[in-house]
N, C-alpha and C positions, 0 to 999 in steps of 0.2 A: 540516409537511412537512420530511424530512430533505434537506439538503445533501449533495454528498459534497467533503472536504477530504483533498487529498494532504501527503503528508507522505514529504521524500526522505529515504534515511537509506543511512549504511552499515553492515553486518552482519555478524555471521560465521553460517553457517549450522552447526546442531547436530543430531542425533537427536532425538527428540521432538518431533515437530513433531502437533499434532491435528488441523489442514486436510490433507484427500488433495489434492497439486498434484503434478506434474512440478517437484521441489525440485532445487538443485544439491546436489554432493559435500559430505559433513562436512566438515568444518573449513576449508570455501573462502568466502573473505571475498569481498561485491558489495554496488556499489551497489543502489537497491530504490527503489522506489515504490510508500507503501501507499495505497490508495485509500479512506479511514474515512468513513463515513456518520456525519451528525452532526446537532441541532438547531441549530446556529445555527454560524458561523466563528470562534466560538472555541477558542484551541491547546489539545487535549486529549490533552498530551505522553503522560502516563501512561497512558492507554486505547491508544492509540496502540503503547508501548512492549508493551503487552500483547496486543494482537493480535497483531505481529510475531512476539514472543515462540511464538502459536501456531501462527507457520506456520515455526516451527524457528529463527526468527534470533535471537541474544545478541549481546553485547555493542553494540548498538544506538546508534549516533552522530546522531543530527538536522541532518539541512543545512539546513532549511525547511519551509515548510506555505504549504495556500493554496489556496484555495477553487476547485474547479473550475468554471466558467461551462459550465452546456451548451449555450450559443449556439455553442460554438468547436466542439463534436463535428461541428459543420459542416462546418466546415474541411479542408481535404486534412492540413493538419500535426498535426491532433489527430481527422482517424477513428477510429485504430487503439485511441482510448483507450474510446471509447463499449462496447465489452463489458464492461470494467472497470471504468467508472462505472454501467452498469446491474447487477452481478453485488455494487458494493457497497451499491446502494440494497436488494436483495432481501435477501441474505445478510447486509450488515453492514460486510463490507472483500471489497477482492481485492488483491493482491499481483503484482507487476511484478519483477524483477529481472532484474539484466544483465547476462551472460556476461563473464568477463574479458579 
């Protein structure tokens, strides 16, 4: 059974992106949260860098990683995350990012 493990980063966003989202403006740099489905919690920088990569972000910085608990989608402070962990369990990732 896959896991899904966040992974914060910051980005610049570019054209070319292969996921249809509501993306920001080229060349506006934001924080991100990608949400990677995964076998087990280990850091899987480079898969990682390559999703991003497809949903249009480069130059890619890593703040951290770290396994989401879905006890916490409980939570009032981690509702809003539960689409985004169920969207990357189907699909594979979902992507979060954050207005500047």
């Amino acid at each position: 059974m896959s896991i899904v493990v966040i992974y914060g980063f910051t980005g610049t966003f570019q054209a070319g992106h292969e996921y249809e989202y509501v993306h920001p403006e080229p060349g506006a740099t934001h924080k991100c949260m990608l949400f990677l489905a995964q076998p087990d919690d280990q850091p899987l920088e480079e898969v990682a860098r390559s999703e991003c990569s497809k949903y249009g972000f480069q130059e890619v910085d890593f703040s951290g990683h770290g396994q989401l608990k879905v006890e916490v989608l409980n939570t009032d402070q981690y509702r809003g995350f539960a689409g985004f962990y169920e969207e990357a369990l189907q699909e594979g990732s979902a992507l979060v990012y954050y207005p500047n």
